[in-house]
DRENPA-3360 file (N, C-alpha, C; in nm, 2 decimals, always signed):
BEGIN
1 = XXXXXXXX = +6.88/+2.47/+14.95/+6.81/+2.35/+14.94/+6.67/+2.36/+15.00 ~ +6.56/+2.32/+14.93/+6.44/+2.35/+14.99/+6.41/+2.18/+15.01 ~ +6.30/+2.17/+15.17/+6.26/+2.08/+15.15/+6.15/+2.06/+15.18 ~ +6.04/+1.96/+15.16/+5.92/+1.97/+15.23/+5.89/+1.87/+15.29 ~ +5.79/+1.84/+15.36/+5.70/+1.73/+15.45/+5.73/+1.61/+15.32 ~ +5.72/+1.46/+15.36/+5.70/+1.37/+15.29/+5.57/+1.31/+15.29 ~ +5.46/+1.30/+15.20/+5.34/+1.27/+15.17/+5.30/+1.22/+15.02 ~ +5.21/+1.11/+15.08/+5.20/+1.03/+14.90/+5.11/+1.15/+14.86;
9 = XXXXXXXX = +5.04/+1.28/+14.86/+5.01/+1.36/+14.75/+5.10/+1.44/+14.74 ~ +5.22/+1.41/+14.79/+5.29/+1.52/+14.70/+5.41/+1.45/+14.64 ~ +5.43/+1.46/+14.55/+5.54/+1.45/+14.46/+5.71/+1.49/+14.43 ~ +5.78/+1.44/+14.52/+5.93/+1.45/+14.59/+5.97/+1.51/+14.43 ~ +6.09/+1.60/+14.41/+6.15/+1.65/+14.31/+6.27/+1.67/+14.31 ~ +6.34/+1.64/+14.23/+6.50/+1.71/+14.29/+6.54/+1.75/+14.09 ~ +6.56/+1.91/+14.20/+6.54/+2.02/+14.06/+6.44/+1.98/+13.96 ~ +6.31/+1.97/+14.02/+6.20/+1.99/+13.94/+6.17/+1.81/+13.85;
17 = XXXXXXXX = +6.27/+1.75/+13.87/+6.25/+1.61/+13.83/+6.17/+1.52/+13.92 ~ +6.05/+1.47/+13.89/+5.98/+1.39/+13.99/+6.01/+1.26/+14.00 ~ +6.04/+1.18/+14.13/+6.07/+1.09/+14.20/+6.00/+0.96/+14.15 ~ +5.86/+0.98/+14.18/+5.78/+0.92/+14.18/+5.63/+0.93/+14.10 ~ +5.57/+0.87/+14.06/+5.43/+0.91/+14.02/+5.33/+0.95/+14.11 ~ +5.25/+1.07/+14.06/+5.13/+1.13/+14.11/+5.10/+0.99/+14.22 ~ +5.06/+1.06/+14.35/+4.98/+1.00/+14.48/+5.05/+0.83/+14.53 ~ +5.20/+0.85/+14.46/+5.25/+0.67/+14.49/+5.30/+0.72/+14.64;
25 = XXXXXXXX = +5.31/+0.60/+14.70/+5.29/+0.58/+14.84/+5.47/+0.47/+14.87 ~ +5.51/+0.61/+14.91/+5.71/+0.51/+14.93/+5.76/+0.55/+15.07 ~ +5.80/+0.40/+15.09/+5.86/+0.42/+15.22/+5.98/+0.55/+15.22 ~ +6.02/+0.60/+15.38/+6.10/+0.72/+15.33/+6.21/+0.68/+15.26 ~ +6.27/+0.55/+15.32/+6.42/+0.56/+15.27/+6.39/+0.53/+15.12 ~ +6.29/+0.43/+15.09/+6.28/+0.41/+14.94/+6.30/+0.57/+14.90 ~ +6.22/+0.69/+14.93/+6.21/+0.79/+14.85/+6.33/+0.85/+14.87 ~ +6.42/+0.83/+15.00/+6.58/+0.92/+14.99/+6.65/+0.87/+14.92;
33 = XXXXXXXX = +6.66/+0.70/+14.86/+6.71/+0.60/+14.78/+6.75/+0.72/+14.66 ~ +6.59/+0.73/+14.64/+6.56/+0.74/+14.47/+6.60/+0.90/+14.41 ~ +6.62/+0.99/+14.60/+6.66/+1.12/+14.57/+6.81/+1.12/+14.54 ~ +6.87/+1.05/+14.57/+7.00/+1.01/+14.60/+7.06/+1.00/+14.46 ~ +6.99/+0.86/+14.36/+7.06/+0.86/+14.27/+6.99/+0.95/+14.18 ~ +6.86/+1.06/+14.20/+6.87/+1.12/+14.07/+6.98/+1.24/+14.10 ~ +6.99/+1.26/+14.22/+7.09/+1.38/+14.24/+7.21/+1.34/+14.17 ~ +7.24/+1.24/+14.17/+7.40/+1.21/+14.13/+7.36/+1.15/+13.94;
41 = XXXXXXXX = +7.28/+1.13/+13.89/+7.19/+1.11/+13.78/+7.27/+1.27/+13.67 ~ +7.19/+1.35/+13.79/+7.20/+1.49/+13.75/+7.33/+1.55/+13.74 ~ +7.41/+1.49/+13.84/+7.55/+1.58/+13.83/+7.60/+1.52/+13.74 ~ +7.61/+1.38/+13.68/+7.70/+1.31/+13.59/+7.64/+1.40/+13.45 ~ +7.49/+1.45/+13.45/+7.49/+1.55/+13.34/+7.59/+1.64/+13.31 ~ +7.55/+1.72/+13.41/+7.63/+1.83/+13.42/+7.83/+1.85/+13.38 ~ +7.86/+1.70/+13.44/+8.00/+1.66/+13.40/+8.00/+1.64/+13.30 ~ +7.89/+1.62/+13.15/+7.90/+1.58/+13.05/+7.98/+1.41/+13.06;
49 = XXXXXXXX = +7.89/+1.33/+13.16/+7.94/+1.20/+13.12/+7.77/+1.14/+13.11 ~ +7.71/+1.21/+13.08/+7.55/+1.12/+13.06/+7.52/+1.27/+13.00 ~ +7.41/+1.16/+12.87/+7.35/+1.28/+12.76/+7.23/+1.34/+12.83 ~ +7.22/+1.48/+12.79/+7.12/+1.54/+12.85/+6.96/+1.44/+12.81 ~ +6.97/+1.35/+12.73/+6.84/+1.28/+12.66/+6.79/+1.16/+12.73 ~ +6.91/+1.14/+12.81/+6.89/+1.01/+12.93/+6.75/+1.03/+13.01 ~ +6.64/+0.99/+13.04/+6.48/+1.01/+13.04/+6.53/+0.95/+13.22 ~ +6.51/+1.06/+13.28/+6.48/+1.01/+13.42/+6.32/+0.91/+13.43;
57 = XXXXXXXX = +6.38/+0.82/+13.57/+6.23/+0.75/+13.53/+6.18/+0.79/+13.72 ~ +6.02/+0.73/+13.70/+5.96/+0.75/+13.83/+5.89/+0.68/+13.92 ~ +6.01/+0.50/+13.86/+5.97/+0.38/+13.91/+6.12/+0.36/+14.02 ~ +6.21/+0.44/+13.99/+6.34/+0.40/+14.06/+6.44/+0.32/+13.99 ~ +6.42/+0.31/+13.87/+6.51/+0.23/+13.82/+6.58/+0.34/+13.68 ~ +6.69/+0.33/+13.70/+6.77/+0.41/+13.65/+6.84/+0.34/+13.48 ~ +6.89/+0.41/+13.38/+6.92/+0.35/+13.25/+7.06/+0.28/+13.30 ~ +7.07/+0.18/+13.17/+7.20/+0.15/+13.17/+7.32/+0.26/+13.17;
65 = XXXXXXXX = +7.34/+0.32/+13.09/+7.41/+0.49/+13.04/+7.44/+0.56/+13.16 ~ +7.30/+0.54/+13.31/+7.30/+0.64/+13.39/+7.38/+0.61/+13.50 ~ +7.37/+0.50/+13.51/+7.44/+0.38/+13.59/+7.56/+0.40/+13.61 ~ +7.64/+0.36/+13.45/+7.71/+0.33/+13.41/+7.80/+0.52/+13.40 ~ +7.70/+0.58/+13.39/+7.80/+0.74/+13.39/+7.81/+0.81/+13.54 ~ +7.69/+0.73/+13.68/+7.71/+0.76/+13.80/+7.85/+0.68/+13.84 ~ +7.88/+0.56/+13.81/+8.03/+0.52/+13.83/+8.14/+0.55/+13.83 ~ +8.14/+0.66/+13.68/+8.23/+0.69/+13.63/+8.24/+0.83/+13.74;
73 = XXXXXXXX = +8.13/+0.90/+13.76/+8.10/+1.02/+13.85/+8.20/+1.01/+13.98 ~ +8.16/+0.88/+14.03/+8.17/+0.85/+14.17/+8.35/+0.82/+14.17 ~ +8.41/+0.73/+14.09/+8.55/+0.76/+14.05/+8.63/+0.84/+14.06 ~ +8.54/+0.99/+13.98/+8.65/+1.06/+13.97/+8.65/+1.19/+14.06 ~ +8.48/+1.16/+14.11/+8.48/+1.26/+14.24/+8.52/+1.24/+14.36 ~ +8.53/+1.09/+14.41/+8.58/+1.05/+14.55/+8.69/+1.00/+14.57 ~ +8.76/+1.05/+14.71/+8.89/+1.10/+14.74/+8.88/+0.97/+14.79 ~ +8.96/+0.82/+14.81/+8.97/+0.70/+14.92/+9.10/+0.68/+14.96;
81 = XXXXXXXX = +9.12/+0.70/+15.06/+9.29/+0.71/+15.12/+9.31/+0.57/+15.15 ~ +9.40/+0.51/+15.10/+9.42/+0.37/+15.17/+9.50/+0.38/+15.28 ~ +9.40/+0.28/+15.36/+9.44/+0.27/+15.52/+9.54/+0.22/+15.55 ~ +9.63/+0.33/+15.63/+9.76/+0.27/+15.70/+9.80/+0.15/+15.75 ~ +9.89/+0.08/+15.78/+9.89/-0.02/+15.83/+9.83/+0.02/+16.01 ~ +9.93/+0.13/+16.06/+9.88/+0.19/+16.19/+9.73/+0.20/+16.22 ~ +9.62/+0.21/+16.11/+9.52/+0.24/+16.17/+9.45/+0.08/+16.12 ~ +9.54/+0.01/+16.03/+9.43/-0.13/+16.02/+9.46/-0.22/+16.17;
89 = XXXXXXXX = +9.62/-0.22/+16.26/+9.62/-0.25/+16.34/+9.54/-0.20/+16.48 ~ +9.50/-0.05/+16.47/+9.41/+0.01/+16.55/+9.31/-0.03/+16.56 ~ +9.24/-0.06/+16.39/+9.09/-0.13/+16.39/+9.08/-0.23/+16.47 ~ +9.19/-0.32/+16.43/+9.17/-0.47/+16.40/+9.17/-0.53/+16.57 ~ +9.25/-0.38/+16.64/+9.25/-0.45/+16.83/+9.12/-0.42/+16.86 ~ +9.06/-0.33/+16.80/+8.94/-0.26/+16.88/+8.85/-0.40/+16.82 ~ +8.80/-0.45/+16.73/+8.73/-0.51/+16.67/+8.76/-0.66/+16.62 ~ +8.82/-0.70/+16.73/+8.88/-0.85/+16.69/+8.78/-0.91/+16.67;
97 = XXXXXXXX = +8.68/-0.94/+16.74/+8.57/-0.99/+16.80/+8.54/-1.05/+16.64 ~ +8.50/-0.95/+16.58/+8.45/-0.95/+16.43/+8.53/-1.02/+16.31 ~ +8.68/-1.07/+16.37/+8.74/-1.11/+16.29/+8.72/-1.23/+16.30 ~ +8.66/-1.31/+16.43/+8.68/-1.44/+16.42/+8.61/-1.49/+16.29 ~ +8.72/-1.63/+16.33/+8.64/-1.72/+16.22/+8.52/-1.83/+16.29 ~ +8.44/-1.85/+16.21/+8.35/-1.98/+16.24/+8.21/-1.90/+16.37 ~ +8.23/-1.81/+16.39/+8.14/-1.76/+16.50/+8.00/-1.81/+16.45 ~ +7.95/-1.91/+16.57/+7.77/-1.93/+16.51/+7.68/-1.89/+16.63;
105 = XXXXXXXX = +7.56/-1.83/+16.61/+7.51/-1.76/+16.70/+7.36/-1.85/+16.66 ~ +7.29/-1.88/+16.79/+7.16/-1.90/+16.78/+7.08/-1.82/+16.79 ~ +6.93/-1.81/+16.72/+6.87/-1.68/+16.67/+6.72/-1.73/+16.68 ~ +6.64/-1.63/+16.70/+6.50/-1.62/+16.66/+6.47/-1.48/+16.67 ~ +6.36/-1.44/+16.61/+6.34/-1.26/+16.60/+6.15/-1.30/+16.53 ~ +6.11/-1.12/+16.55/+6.02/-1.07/+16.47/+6.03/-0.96/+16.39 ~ +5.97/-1.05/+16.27/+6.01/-0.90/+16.18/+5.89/-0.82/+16.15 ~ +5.89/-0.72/+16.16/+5.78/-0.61/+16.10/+5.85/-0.56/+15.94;
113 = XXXXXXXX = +5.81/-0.60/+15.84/+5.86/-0.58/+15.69/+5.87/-0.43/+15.69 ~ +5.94/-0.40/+15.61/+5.90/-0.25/+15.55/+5.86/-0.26/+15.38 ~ +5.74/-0.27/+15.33/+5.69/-0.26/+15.25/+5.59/-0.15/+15.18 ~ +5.59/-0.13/+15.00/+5.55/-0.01/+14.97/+5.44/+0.02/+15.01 ~ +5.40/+0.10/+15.03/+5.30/+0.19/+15.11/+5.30/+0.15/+15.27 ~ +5.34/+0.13/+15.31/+5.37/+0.10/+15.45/+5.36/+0.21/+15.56 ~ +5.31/+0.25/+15.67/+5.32/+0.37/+15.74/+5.39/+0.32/+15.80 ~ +5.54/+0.35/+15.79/+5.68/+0.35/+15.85/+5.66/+0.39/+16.01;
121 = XXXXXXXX = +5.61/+0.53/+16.07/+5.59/+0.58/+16.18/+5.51/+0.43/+16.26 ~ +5.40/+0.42/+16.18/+5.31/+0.34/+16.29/+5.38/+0.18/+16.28 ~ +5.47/+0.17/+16.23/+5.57/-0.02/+16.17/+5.63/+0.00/+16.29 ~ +5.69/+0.12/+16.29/+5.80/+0.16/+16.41/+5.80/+0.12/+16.55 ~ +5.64/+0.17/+16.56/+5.53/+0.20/+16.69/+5.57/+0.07/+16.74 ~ +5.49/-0.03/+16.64/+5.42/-0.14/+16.65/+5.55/-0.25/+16.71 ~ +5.66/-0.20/+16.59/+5.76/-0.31/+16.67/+5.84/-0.26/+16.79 ~ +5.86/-0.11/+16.82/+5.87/-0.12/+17.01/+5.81/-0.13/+17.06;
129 = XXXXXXXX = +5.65/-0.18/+17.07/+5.58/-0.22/+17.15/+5.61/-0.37/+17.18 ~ +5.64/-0.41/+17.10/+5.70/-0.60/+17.06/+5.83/-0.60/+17.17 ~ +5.91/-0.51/+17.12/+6.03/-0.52/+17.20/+6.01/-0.52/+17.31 ~ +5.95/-0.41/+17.39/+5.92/-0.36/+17.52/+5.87/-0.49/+17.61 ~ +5.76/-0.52/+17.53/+5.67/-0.68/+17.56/+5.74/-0.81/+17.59 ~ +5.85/-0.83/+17.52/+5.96/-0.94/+17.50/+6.04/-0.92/+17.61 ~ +6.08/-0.78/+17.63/+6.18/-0.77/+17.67/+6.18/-0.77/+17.79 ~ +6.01/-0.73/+17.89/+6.01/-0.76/+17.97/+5.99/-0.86/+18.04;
137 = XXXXXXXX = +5.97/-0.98/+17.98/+5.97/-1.11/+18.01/+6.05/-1.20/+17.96 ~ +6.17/-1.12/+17.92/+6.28/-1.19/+17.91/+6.37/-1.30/+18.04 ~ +6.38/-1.38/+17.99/+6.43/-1.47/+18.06/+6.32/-1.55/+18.21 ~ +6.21/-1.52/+18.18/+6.06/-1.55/+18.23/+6.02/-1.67/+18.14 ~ +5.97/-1.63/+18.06/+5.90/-1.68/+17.93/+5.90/-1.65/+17.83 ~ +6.00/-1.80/+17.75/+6.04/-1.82/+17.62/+5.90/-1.82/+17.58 ~ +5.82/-1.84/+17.58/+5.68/-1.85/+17.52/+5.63/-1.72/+17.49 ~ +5.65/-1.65/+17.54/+5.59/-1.51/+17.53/+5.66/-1.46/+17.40;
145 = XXXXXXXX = +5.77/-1.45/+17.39/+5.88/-1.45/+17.23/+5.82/-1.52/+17.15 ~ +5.76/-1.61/+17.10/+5.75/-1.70/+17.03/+5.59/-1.66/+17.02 ~ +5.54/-1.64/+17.10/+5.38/-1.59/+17.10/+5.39/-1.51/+17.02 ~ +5.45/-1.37/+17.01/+5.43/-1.27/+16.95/+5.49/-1.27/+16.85 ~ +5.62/-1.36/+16.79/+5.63/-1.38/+16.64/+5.54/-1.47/+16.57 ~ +5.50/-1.57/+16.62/+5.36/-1.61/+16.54/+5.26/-1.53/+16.54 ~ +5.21/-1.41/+16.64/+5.13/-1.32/+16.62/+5.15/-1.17/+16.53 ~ +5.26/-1.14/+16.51/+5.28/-1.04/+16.45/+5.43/-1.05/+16.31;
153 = XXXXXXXX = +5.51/-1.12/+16.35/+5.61/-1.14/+16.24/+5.57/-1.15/+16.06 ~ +5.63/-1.11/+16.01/+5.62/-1.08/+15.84/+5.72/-1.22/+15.82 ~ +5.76/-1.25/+15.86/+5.86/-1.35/+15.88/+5.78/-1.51/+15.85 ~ +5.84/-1.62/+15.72/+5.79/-1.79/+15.78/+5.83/-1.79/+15.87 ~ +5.92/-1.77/+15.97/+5.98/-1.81/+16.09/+5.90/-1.82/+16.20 ~ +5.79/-1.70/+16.17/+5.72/-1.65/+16.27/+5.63/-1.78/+16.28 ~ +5.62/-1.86/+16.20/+5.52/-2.01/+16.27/+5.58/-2.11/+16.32 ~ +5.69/-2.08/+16.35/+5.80/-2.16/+16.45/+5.82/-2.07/+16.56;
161 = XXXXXXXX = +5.76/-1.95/+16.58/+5.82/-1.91/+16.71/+5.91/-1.80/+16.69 ~ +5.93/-1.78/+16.56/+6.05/-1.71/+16.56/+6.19/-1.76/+16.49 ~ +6.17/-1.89/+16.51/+6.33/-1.96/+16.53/+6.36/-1.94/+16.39 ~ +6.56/-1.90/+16.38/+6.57/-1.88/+16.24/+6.69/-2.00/+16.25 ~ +6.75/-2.07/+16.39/+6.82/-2.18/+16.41/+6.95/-2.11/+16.41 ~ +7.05/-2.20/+16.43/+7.18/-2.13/+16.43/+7.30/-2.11/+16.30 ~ +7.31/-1.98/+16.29/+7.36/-1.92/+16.17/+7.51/-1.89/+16.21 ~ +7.59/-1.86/+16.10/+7.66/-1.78/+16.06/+7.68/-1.67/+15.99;
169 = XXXXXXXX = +7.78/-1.56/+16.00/+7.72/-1.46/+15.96/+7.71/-1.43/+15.79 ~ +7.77/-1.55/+15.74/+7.70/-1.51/+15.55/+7.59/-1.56/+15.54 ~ +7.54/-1.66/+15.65/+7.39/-1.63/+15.63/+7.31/-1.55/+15.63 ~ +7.32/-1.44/+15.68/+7.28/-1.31/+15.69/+7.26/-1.16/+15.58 ~ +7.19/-1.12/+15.57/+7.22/-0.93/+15.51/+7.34/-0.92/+15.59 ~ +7.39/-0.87/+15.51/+7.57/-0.78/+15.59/+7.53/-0.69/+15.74 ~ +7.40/-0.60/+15.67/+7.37/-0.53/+15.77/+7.30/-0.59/+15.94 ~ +7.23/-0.71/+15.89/+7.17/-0.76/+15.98/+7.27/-0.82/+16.09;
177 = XXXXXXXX = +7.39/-0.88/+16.02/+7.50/-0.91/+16.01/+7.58/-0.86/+16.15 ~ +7.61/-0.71/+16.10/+7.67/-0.68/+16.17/+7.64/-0.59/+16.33 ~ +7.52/-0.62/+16.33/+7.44/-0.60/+16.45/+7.45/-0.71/+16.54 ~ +7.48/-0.86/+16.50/+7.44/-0.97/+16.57/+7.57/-1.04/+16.62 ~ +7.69/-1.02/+16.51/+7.82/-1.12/+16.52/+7.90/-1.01/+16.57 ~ +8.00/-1.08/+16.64/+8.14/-0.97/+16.70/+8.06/-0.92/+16.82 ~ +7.96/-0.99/+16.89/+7.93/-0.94/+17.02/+7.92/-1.02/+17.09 ~ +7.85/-0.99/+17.25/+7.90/-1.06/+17.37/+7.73/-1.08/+17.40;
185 = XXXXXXXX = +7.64/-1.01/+17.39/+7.51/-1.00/+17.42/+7.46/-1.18/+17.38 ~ +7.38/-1.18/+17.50/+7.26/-1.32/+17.50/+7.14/-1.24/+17.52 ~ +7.00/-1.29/+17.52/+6.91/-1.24/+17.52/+6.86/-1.16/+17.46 ~ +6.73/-1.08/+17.47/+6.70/-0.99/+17.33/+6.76/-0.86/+17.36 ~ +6.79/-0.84/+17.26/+6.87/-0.74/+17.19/+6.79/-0.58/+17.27 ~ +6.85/-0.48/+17.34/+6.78/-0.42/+17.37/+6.76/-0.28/+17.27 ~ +6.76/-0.29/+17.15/+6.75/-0.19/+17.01/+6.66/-0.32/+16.93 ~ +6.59/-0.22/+16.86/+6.54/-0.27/+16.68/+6.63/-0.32/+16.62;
193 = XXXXXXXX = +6.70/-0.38/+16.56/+6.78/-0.46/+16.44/+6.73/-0.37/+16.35 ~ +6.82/-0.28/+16.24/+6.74/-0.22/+16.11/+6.82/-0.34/+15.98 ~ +6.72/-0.39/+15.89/+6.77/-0.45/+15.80/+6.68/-0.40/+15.64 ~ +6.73/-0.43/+15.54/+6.68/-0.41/+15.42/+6.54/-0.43/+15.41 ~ +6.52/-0.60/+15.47/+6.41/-0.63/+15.50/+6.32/-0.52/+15.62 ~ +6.34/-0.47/+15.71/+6.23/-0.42/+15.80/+6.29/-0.38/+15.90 ~ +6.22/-0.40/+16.02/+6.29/-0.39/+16.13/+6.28/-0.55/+16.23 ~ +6.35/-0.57/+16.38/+6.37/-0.70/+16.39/+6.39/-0.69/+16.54;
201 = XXXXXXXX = +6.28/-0.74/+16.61/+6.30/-0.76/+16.77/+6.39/-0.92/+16.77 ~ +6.51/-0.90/+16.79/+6.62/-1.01/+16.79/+6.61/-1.08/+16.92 ~ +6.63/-1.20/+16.92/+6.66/-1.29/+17.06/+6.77/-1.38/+17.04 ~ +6.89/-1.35/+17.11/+7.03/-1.43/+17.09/+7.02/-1.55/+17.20 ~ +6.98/-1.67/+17.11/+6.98/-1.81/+17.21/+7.12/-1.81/+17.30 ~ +7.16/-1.81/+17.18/+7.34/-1.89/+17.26/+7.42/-1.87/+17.15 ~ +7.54/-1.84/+17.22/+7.69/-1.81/+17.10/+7.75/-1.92/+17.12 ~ +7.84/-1.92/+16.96/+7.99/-2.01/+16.99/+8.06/-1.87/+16.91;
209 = XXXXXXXX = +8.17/-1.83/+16.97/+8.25/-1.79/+16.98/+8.38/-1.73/+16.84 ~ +8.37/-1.86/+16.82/+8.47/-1.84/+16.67/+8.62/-1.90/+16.73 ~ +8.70/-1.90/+16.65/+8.85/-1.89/+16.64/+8.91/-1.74/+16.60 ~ +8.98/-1.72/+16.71/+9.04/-1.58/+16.73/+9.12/-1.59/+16.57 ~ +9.15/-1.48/+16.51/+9.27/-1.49/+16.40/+9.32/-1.40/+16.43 ~ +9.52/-1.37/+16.36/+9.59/-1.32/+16.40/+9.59/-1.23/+16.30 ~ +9.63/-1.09/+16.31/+9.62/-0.93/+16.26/+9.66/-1.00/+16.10 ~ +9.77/-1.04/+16.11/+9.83/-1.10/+15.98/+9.74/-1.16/+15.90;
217 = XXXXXXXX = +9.67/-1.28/+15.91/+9.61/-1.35/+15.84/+9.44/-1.26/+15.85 ~ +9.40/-1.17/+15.88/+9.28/-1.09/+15.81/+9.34/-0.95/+15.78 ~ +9.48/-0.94/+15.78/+9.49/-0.76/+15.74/+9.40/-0.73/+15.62 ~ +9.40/-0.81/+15.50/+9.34/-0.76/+15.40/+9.21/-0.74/+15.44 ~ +9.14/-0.85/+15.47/+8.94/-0.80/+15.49/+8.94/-0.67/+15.61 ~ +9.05/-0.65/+15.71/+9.06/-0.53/+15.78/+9.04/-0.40/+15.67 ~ +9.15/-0.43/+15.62/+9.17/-0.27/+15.51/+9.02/-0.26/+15.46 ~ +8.99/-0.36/+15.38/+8.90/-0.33/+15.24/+8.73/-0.29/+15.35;
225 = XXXXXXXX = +8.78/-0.29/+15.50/+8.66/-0.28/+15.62/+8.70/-0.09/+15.58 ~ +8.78/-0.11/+15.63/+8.87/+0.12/+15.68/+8.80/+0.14/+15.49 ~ +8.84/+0.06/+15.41/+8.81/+0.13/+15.30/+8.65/+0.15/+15.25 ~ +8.62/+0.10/+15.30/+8.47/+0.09/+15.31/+8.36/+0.19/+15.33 ~ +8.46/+0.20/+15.50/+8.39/+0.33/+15.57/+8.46/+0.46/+15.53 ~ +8.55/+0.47/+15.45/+8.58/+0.55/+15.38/+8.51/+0.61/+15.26 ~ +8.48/+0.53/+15.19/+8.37/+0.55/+15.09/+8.28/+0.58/+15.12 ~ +8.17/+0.57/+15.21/+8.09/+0.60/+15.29/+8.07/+0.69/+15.30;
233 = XXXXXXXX = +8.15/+0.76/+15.38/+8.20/+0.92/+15.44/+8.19/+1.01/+15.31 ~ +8.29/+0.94/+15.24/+8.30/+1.06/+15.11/+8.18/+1.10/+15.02 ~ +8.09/+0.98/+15.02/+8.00/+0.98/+14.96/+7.88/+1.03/+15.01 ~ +7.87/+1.03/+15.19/+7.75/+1.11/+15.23/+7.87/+1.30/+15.16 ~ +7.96/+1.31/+15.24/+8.00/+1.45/+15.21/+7.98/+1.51/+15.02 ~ +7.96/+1.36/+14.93/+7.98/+1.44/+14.83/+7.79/+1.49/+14.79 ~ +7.70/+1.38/+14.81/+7.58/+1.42/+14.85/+7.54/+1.51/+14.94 ~ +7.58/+1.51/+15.02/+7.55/+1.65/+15.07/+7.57/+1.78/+15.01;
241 = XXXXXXXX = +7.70/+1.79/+14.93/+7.78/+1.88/+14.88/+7.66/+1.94/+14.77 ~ +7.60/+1.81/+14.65/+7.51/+1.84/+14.54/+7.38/+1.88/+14.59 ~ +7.39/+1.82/+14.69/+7.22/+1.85/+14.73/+7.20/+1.94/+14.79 ~ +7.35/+2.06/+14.84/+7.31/+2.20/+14.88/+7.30/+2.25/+14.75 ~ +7.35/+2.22/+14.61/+7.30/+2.32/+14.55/+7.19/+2.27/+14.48 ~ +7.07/+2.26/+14.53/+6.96/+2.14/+14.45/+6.85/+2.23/+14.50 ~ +6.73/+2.23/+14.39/+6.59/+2.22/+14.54/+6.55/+2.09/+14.52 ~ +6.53/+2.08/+14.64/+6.50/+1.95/+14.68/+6.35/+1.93/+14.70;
249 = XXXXXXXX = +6.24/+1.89/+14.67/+6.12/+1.91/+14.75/+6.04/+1.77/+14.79 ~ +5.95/+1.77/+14.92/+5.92/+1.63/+14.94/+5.94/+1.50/+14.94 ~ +6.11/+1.52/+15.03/+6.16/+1.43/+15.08/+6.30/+1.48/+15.13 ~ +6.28/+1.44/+15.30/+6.39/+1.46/+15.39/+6.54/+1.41/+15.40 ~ +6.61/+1.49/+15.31/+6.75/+1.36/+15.30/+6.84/+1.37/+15.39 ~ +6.82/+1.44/+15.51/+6.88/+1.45/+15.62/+6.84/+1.35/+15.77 ~ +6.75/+1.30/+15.75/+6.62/+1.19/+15.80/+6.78/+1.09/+15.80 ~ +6.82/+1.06/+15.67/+6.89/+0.91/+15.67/+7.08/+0.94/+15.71;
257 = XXXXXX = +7.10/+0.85/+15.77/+7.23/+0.82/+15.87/+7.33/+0.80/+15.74 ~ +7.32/+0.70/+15.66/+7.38/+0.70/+15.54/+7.33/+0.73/+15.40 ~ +7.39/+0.72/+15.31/+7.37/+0.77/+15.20/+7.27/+0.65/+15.07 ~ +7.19/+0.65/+15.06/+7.14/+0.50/+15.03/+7.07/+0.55/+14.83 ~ +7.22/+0.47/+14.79/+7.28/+0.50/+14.66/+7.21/+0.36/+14.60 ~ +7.18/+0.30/+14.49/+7.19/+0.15/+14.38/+7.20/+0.23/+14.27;
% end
């Protein structure tokens, strides 16, 4: 697998197919996204479940046919072992926290968007400087939080201070989600929050708690959790697997923690 530096003049490829159009300017993960499904684009070729005439495109949006034959790909390539009862009750001690019901958490944050053409490195910069700032005047001056989300937040929130009020967690991105609920932390968050939307200097007002539930009454959302992260796994290993036999050029798909498939 060859790979190279990521830069809007160069033109990311996987096996000679371009990503993107001449000098377009993409965030990284946008461009691992896009390497991602043409790699698996390409193997459903090769399976003969998509016609060789299927027209890769270099906007990120993939055909009906291609979609529809990476599904069938992902089916019949990935192994998912359904989770034992033994290891849903293992989850389910270690991670009770996350089962409650009703848990509402009070919130305010800044967000720094990640948007196309965006210099990701210097968004990065910008929001641990925020953090650091917040963080040290944590529990000093609420003001100081609230300064800097009306000063810098991509966020409407940010003209309230931040405040996003108190949620629960389907209010949320799943991801955002699962950074904030099933924990014990008050005050700001001492990490970046990574969400779809951007990145996120978090400040946890105040919790309620939830209603504890018993193993019994969430086994199923336990499982379909193990089966989840199951899929996951199989799917960075089976991307990995195509993309050693690939050249790959301009764009780092080892940069990303998971596999970031649509």
């Amino acid at each position: 697998m060859t790979t190279t530096s990521e830069s809007p003049s160069v033109v990311a490829r996987i096996n000679g197919i371009a990503l993107h159009a001449t000098y377009a300017s993409l965030a990284p993960e946008d461009l691992r996204q896009r390497a991602c499904t043409e790699l698996l684009r390409q193997a459903a070729q090769r399976a003969g479940l998509l016609g060789a005439d299927d027209v890769p495109s270099t906007d990120g949006v993939t055909s009906e046919a291609a979609a529809a034959a990476i599904e069938t790909l992902l089916d019949r390539e990935l192994r998912i072992p359904e989770p034992s009862e033994e290891a849903c009750s293992r989850h389910f001690a270690a991670h009770e926290a996350e089962y409650r019901s009703g848990e509402r958490v009070q919130l305010r944050h800044i967000l720094f968007a990640v948007t196309p053409g965006v210099n990701v490195v210097a968004l990065r910069n910008r929001a641990e400087a925020a953090l650091l700032e917040v963080r040290c005047h944590d529990g000093k001056s609420s003001e100081r939080f609230a300064d800097a989300a009306r000063a810098s937040s991509n966020c409407p929130s940010g003209a309230e201070g931040g405040e996003l009020g108190t949620l629960i967690a389907s209010d949320c991105a799943p991801e955002f989600a699962r950074e904030i609920f099933g924990r014990a932390d008050v005050g700001v968050l001492p990490r970046l929050v990574h969400s779809r939307f951007g990145l996120h200097v978090v400040e946890v007002l105040s919790r309620e708690p939830g209603i504890a539930q018993s193993f019994a009454a969430v086994r199923g959302a336990v499982a379909n959790s193990l089966r989840q992260q199951a899929y996951v796994t199989a799917l960075r290993q089976y991307l990995q697997l195509i993309a050693g036999e690939a050249v790959v050029e301009g764009v780092d798909l080892d940069a990303s923690d998971t596999p970031l498939v649509q």
